[in-house]
PyMOL Python script that loads the backbone (N, CA, C, O; Angstrom):
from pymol import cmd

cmd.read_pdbstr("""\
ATOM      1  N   UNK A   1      25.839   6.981  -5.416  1.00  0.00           N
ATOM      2  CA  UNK A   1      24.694   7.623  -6.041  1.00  0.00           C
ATOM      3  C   UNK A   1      24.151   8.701  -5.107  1.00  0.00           C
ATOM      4  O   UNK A   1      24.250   8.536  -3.891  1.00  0.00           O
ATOM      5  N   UNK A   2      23.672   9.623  -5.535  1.00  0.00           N
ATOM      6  CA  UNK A   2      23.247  11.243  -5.110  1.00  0.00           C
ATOM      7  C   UNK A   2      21.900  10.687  -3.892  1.00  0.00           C
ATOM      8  O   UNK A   2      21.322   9.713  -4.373  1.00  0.00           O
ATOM      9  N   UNK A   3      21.533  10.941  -3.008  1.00  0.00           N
ATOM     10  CA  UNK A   3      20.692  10.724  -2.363  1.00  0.00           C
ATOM     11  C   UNK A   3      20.083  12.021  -1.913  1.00  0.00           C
ATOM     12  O   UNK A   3      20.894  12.866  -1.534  1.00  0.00           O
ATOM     13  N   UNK A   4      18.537  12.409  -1.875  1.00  0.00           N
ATOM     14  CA  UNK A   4      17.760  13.549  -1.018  1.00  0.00           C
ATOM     15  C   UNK A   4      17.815  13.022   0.173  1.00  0.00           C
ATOM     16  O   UNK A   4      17.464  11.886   0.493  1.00  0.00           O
ATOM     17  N   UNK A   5      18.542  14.381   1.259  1.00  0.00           N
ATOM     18  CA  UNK A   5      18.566  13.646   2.677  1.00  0.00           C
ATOM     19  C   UNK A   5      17.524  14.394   3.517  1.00  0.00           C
ATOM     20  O   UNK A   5      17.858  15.575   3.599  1.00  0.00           O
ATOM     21  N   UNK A   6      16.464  14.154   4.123  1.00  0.00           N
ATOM     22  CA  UNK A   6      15.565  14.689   5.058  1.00  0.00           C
ATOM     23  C   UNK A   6      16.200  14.553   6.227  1.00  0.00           C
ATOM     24  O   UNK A   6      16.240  13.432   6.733  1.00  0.00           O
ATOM     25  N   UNK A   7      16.864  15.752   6.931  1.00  0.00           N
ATOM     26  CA  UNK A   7      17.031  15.561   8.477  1.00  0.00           C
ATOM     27  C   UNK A   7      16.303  16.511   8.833  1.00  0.00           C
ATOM     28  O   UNK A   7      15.849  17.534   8.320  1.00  0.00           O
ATOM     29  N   UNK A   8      16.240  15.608  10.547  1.00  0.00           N
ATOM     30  CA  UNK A   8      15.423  16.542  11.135  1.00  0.00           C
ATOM     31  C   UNK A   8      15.827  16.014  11.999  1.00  0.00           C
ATOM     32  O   UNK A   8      16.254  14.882  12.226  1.00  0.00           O
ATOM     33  N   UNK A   9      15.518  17.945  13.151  1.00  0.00           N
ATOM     34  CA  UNK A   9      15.748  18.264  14.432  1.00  0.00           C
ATOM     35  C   UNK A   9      14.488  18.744  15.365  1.00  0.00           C
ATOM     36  O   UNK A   9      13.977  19.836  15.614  1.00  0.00           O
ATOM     37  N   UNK A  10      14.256  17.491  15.728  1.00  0.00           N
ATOM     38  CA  UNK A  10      12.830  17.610  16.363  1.00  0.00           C
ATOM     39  C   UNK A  10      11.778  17.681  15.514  1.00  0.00           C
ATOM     40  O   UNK A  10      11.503  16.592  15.009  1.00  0.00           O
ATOM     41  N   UNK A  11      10.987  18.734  15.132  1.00  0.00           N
ATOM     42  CA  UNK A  11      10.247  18.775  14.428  1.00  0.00           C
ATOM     43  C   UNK A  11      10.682  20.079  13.045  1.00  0.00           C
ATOM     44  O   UNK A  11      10.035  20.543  12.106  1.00  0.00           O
ATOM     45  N   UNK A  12      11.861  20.258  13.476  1.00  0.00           N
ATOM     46  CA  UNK A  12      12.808  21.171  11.911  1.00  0.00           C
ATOM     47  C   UNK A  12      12.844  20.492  11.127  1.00  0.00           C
ATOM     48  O   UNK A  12      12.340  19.388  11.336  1.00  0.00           O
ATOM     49  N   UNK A  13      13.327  20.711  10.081  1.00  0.00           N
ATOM     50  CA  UNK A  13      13.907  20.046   8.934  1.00  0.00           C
ATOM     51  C   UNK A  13      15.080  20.762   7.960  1.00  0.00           C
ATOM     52  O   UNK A  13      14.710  21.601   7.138  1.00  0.00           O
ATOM     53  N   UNK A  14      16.158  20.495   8.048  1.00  0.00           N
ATOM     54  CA  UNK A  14      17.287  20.809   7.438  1.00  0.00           C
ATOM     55  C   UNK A  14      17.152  21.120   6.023  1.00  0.00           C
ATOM     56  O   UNK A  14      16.810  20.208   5.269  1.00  0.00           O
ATOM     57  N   UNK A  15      17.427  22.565   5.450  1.00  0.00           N
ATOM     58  CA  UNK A  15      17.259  22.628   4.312  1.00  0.00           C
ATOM     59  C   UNK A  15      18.539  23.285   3.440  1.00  0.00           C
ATOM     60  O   UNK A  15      19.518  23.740   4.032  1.00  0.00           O
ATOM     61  N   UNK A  16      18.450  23.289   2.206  1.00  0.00           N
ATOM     62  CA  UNK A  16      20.324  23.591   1.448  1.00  0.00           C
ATOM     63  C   UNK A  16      19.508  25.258   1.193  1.00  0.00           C
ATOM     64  O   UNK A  16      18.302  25.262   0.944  1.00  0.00           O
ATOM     65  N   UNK A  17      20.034  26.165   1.253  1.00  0.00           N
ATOM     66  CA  UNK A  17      19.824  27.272   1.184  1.00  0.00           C
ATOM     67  C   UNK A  17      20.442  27.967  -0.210  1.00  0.00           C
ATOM     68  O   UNK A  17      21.509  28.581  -0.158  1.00  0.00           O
ATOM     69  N   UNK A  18      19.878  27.860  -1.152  1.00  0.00           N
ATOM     70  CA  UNK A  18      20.355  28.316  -3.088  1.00  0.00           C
ATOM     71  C   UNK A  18      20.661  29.550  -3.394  1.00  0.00           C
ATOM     72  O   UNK A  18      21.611  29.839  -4.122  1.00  0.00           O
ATOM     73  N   UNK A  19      19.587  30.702  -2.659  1.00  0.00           N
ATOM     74  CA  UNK A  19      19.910  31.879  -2.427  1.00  0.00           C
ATOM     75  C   UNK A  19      18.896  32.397  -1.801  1.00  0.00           C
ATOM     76  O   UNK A  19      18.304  31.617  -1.056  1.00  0.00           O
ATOM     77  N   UNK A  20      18.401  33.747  -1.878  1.00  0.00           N
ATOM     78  CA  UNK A  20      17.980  34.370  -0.698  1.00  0.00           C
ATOM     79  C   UNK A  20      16.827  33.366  -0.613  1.00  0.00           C
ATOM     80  O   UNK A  20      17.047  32.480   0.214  1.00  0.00           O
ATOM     81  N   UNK A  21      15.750  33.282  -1.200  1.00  0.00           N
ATOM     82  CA  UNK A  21      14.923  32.983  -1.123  1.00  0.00           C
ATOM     83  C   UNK A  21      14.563  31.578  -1.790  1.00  0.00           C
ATOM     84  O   UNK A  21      13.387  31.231  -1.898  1.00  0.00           O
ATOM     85  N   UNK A  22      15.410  30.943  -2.144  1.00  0.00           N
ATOM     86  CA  UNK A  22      15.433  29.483  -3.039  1.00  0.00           C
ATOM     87  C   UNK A  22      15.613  28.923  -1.643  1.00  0.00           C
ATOM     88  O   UNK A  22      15.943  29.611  -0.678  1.00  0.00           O
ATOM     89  N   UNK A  23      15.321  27.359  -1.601  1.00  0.00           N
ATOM     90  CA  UNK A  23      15.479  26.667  -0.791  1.00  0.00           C
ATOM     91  C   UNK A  23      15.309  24.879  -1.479  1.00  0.00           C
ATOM     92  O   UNK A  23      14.495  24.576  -2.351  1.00  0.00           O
ATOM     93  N   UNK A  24      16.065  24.130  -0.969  1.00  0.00           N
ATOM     94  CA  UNK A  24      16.052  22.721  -1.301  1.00  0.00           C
ATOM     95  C   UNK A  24      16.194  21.938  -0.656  1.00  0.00           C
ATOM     96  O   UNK A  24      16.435  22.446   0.439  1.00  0.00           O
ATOM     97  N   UNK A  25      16.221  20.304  -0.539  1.00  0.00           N
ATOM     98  CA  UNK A  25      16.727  19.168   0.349  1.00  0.00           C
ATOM     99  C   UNK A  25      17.925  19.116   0.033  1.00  0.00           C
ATOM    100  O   UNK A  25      18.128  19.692  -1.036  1.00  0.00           O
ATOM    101  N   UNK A  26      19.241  18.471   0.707  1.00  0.00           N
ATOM    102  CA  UNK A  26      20.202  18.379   0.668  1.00  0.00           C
ATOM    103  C   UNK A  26      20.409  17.055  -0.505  1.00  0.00           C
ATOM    104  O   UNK A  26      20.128  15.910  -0.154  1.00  0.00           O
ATOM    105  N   UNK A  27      20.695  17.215  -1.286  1.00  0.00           N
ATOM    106  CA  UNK A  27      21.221  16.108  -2.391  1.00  0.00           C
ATOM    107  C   UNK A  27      22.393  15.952  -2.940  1.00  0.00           C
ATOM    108  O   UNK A  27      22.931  16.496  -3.904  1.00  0.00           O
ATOM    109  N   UNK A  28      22.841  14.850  -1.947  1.00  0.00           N
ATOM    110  CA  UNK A  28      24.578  14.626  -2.486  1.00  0.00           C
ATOM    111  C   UNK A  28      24.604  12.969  -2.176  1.00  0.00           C
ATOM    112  O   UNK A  28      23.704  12.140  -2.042  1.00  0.00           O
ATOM    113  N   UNK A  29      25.888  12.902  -2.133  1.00  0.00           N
ATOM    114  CA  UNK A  29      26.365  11.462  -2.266  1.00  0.00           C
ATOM    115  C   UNK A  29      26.616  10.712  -0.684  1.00  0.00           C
ATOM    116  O   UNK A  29      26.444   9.547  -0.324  1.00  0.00           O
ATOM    117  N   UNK A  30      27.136  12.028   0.120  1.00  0.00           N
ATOM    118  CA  UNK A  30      27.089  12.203   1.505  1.00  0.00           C
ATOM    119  C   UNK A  30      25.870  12.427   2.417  1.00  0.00           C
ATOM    120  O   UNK A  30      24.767  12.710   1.947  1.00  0.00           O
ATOM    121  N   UNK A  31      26.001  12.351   3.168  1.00  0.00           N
ATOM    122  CA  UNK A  31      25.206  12.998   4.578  1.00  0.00           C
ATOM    123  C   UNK A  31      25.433  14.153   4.811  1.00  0.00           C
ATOM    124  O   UNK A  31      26.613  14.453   4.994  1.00  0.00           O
ATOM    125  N   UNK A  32      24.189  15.424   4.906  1.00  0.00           N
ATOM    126  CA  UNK A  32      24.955  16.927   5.393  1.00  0.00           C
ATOM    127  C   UNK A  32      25.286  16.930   6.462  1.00  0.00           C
ATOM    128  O   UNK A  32      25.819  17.986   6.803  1.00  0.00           O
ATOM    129  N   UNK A  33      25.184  15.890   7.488  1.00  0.00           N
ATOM    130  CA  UNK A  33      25.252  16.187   8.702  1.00  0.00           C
ATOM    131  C   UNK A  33      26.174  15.152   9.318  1.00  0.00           C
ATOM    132  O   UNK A  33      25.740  14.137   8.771  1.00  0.00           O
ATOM    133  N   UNK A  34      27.298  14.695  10.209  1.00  0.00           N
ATOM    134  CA  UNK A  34      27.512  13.805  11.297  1.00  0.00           C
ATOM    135  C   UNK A  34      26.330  12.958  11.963  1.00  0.00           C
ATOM    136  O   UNK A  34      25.414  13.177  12.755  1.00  0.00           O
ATOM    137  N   UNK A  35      26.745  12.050  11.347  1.00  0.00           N
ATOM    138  CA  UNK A  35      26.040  10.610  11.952  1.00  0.00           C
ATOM    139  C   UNK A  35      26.715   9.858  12.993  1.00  0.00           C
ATOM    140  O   UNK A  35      27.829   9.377  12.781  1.00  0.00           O
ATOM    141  N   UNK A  36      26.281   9.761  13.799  1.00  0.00           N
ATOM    142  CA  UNK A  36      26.718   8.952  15.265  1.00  0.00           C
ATOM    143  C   UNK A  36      26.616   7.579  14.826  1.00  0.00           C
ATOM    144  O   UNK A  36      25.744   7.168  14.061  1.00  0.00           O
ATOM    145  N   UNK A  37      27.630   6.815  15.390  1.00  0.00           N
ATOM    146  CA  UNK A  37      27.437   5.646  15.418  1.00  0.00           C
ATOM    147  C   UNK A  37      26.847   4.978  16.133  1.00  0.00           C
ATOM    148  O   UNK A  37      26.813   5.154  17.350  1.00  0.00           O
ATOM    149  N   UNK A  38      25.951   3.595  15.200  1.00  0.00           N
ATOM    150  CA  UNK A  38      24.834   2.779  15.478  1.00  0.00           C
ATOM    151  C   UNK A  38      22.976   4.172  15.291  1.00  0.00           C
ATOM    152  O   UNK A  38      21.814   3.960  15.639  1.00  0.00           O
ATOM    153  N   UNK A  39      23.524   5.231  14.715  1.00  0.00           N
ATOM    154  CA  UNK A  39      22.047   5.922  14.300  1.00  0.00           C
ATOM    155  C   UNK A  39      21.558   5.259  12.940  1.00  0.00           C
ATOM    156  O   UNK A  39      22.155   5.153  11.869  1.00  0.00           O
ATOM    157  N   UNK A  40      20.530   4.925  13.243  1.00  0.00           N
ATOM    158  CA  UNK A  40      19.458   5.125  12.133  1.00  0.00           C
ATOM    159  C   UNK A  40      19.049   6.177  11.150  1.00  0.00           C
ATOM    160  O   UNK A  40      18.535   7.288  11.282  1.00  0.00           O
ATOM    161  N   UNK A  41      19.667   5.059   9.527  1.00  0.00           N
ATOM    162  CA  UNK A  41      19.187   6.161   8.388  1.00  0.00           C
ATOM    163  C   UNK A  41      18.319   5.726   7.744  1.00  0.00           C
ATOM    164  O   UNK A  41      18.793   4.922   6.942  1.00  0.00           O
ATOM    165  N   UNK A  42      17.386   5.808   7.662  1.00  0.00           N
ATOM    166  CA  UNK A  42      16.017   5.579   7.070  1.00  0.00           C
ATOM    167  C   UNK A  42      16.057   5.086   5.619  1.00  0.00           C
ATOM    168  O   UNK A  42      16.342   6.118   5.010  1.00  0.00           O
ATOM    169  N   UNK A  43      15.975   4.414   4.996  1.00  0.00           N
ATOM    170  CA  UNK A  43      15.981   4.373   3.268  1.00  0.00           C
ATOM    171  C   UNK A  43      14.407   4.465   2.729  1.00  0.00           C
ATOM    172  O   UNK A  43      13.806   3.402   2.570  1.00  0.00           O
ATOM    173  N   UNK A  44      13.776   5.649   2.463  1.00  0.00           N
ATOM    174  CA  UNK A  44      12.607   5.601   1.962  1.00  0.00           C
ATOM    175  C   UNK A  44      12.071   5.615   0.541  1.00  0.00           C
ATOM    176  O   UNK A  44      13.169   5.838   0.030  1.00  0.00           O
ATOM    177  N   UNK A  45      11.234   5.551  -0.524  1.00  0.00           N
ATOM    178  CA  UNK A  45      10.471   5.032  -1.324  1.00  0.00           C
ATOM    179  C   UNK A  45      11.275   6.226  -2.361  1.00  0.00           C
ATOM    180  O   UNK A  45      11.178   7.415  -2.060  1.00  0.00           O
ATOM    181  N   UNK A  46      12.007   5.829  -3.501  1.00  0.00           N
ATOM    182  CA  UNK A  46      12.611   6.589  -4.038  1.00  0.00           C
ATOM    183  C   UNK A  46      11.974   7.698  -5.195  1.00  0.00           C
ATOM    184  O   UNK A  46      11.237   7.203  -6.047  1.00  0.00           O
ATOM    185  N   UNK A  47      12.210   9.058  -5.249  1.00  0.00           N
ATOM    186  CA  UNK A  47      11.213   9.843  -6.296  1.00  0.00           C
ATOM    187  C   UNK A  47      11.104   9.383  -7.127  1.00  0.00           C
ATOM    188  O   UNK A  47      11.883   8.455  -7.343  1.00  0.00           O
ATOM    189  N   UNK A  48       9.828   9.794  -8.391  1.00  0.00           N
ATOM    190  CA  UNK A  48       9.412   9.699  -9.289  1.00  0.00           C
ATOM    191  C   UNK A  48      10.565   9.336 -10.060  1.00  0.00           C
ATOM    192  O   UNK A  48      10.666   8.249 -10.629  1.00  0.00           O
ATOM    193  N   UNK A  49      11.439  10.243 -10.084  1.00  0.00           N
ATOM    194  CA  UNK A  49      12.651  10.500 -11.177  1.00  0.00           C
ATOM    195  C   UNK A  49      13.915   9.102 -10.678  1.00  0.00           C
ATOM    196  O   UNK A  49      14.937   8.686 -11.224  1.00  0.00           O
ATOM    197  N   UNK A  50      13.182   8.724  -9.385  1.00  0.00           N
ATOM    198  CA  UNK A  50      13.765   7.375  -8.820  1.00  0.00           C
ATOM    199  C   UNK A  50      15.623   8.066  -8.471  1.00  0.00           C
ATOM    200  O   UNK A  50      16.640   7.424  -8.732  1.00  0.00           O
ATOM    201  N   UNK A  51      15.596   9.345  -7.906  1.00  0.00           N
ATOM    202  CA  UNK A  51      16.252   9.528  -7.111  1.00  0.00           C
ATOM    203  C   UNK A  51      16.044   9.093  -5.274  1.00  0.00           C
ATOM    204  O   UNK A  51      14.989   9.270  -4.666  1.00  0.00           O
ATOM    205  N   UNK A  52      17.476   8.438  -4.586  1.00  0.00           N
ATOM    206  CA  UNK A  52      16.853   7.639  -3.613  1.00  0.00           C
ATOM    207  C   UNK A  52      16.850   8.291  -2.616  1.00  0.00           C
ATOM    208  O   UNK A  52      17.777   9.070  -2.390  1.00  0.00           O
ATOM    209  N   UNK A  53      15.574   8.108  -1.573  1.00  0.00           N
ATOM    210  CA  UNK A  53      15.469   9.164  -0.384  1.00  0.00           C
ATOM    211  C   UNK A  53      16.147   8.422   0.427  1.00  0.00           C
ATOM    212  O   UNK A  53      16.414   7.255   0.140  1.00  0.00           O
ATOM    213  N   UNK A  54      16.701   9.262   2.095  1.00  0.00           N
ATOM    214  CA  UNK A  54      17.515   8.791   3.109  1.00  0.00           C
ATOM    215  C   UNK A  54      16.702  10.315   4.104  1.00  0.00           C
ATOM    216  O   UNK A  54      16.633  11.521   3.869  1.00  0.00           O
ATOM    217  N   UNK A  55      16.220   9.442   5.217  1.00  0.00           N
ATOM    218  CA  UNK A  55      16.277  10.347   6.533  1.00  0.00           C
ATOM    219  C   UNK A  55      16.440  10.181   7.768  1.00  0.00           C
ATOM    220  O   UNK A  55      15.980   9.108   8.156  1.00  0.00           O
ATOM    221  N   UNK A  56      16.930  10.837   8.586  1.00  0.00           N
ATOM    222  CA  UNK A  56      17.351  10.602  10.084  1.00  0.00           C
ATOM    223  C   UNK A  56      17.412  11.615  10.943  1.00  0.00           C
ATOM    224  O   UNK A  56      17.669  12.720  10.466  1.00  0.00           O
ATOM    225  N   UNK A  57      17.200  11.496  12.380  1.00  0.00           N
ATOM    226  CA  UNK A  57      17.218  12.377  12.983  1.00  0.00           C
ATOM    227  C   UNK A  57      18.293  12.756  13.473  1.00  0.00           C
ATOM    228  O   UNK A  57      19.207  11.932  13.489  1.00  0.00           O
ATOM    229  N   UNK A  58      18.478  13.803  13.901  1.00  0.00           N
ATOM    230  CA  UNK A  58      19.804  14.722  14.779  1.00  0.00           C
ATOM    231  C   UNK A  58      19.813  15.185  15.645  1.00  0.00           C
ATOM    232  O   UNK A  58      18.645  15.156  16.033  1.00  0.00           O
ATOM    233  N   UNK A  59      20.691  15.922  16.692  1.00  0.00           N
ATOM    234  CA  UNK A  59      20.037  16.463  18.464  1.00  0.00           C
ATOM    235  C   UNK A  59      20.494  17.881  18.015  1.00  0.00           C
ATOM    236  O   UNK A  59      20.585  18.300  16.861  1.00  0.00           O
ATOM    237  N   UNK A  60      20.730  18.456  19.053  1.00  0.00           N
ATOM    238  CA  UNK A  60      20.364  20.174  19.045  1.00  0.00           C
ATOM    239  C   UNK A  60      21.700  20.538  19.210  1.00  0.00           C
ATOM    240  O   UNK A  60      21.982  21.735  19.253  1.00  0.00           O
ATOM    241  N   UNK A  61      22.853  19.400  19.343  1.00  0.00           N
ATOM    242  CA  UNK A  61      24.469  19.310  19.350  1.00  0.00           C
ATOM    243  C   UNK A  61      25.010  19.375  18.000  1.00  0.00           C
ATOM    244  O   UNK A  61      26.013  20.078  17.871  1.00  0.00           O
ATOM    245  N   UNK A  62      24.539  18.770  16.938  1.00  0.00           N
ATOM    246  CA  UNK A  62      24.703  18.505  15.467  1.00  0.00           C
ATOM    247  C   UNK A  62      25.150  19.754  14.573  1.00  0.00           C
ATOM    248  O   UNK A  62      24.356  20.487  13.984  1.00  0.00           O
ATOM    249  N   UNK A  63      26.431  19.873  14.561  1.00  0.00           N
ATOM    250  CA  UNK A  63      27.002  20.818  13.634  1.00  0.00           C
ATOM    251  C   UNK A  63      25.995  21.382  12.616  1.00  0.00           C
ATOM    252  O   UNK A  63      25.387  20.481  12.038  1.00  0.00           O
ATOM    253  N   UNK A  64      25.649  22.639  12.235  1.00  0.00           N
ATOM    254  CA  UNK A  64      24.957  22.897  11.156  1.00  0.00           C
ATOM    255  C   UNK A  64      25.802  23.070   9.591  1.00  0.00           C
ATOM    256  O   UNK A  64      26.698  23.888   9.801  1.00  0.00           O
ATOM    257  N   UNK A  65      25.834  22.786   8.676  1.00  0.00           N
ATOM    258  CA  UNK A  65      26.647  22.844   7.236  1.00  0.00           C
ATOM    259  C   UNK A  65      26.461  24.284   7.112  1.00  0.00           C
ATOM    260  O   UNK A  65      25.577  25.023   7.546  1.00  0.00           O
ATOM    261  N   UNK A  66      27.554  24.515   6.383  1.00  0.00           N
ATOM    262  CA  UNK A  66      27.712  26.229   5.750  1.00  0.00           C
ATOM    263  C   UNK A  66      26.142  25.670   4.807  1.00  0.00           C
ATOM    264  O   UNK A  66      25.533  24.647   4.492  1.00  0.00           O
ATOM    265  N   UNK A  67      26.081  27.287   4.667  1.00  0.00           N
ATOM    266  CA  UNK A  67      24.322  27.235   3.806  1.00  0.00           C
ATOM    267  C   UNK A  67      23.154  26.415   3.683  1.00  0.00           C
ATOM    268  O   UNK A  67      22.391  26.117   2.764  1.00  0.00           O
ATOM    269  N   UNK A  68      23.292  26.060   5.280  1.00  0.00           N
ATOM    270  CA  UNK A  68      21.936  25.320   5.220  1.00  0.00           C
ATOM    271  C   UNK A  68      21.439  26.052   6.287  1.00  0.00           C
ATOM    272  O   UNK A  68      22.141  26.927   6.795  1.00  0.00           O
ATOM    273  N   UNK A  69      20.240  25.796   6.728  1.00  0.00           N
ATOM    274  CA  UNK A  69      19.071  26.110   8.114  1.00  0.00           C
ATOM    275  C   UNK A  69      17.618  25.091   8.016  1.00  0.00           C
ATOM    276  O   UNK A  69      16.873  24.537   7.207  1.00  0.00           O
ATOM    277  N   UNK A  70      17.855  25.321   9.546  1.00  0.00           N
ATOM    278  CA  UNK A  70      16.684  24.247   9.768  1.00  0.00           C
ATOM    279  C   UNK A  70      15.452  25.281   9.381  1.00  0.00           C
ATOM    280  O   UNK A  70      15.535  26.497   9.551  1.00  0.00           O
ATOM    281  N   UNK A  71      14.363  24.647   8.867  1.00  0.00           N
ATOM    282  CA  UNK A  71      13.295  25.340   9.110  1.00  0.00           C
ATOM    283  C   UNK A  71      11.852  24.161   9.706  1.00  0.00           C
ATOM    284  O   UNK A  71      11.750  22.946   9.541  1.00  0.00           O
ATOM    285  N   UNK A  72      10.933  25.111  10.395  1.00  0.00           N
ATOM    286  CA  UNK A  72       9.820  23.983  11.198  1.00  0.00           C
ATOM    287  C   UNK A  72       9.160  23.258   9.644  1.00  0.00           C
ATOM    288  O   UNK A  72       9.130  23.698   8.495  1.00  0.00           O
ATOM    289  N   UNK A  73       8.685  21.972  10.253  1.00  0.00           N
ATOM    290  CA  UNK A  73       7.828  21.288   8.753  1.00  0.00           C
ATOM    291  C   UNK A  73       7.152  22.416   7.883  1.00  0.00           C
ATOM    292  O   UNK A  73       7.379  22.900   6.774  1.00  0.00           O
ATOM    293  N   UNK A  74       6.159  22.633   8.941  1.00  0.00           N
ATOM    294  CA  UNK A  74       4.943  23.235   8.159  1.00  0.00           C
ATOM    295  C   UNK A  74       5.129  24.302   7.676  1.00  0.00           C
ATOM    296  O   UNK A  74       4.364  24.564   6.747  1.00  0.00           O
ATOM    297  N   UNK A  75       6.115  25.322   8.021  1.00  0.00           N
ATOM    298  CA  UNK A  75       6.725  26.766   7.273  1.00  0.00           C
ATOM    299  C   UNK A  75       7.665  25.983   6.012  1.00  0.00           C
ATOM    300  O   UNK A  75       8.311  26.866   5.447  1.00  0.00           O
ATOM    301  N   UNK A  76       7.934  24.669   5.417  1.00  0.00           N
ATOM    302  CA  UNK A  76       9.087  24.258   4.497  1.00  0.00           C
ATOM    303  C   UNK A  76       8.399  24.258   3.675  1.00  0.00           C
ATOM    304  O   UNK A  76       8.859  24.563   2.575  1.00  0.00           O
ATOM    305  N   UNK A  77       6.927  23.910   3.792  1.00  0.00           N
ATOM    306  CA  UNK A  77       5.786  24.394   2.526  1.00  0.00           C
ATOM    307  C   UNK A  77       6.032  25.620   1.860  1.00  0.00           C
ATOM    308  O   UNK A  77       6.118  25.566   0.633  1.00  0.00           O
ATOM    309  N   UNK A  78       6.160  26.686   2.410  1.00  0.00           N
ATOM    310  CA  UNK A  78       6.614  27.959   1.334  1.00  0.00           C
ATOM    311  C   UNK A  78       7.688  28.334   0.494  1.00  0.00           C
ATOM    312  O   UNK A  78       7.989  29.267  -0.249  1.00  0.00           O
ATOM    313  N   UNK A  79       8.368  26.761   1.073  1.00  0.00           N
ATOM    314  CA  UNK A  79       9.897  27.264   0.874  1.00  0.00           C
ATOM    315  C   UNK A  79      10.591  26.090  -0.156  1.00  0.00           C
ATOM    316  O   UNK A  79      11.760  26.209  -0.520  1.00  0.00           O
ATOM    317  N   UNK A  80       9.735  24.937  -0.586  1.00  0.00           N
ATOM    318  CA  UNK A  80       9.991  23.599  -1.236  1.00  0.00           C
ATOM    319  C   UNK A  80       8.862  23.018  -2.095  1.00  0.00           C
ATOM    320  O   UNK A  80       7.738  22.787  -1.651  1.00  0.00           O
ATOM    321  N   UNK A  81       9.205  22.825  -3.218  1.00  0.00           N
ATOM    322  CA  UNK A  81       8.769  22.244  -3.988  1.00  0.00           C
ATOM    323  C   UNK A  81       7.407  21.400  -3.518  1.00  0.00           C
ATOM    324  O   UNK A  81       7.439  21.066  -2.333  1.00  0.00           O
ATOM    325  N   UNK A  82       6.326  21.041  -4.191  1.00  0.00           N
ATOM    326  CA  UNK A  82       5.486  20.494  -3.273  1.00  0.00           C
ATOM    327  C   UNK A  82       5.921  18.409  -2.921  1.00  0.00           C
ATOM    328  O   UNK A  82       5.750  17.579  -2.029  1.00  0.00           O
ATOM    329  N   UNK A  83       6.510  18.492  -4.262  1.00  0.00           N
ATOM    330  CA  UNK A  83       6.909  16.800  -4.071  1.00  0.00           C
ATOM    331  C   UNK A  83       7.572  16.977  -2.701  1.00  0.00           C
ATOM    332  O   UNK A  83       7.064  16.666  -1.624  1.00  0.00           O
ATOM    333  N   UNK A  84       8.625  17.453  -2.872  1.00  0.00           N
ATOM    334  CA  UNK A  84       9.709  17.592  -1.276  1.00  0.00           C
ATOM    335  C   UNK A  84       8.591  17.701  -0.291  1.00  0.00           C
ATOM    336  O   UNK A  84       8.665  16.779   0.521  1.00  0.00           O
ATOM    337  N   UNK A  85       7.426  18.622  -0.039  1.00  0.00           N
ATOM    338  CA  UNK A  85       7.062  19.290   1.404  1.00  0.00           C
ATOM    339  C   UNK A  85       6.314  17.657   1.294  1.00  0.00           C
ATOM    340  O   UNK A  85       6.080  17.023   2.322  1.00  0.00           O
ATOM    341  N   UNK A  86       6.020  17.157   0.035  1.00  0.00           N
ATOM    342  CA  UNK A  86       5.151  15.560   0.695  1.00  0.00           C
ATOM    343  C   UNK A  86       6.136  14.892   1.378  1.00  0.00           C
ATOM    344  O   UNK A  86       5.996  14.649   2.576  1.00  0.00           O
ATOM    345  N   UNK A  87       7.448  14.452   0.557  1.00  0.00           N
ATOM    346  CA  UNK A  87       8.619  13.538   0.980  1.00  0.00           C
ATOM    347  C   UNK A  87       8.853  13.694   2.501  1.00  0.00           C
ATOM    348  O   UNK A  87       8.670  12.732   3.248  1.00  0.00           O
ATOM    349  N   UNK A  88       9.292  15.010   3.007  1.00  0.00           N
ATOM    350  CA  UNK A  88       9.571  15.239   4.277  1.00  0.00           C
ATOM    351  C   UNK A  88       8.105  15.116   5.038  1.00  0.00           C
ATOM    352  O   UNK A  88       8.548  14.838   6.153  1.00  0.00           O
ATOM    353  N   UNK A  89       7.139  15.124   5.157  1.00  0.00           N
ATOM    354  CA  UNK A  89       5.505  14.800   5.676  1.00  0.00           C
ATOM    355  C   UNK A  89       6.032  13.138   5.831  1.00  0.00           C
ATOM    356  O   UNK A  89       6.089  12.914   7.040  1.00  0.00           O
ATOM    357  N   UNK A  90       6.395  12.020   5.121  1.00  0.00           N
ATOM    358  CA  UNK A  90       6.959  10.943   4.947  1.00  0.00           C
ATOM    359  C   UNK A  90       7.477  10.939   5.791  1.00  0.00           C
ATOM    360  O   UNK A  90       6.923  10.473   6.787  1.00  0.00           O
ATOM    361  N   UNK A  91       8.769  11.429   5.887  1.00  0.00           N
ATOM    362  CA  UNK A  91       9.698  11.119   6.120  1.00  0.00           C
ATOM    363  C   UNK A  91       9.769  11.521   7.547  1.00  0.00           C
ATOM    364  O   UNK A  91      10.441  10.765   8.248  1.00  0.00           O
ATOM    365  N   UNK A  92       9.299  12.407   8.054  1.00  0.00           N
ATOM    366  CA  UNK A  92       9.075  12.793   9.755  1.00  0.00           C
ATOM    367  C   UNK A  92       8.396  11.917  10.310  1.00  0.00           C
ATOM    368  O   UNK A  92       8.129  12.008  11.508  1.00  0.00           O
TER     369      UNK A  92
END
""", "prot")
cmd.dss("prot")
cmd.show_as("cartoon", "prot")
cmd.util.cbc("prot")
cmd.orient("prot")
């Protein structure tokens, strides 16, 4: 099942990049990122639409995915839906 993944790098947050100016959480079936073994993935309180959240952190080593970028929390407000900018507030 499709999961919204909140990662974050320090205080970034990994976002899927739609086009110039669209921006989203990563929602797939996977992880966008390499997970180390024995890391912690968070299973948090699933959306409205009862799609299920997952978040975890990453180091500054962590491959970035074609079309994504980190952006800081508080700039992801301009850039995400307001449910998402709550989820990731959560989820950090």
């Amino acid at each position: 099942m499709k999961s919204l993944w909140f990662v974050f790098k320090e205080s970034e947050l990994l976002l899927e990049q739609l086009g110039n100016d669209l921006f989203t959480i990563p929602l797939s079936d996977n992880p966008p990122t390499f997970i180390n073994e024995g890391q912690q993935v968070h299973e948090m309180k699933p959306t409205e639409e009862g799609i299920p959240v997952k978040t975890y952190l990453v180091d500054s080593s962590t491959q970035l995915p074609l079309k994504h970028v980190y952006c800081e929390l508080r700039q992801s407000y301009y850039k995400l839906p307001n449910e998402y900018y709550l989820l990731a507030g959560k989820c950090r």
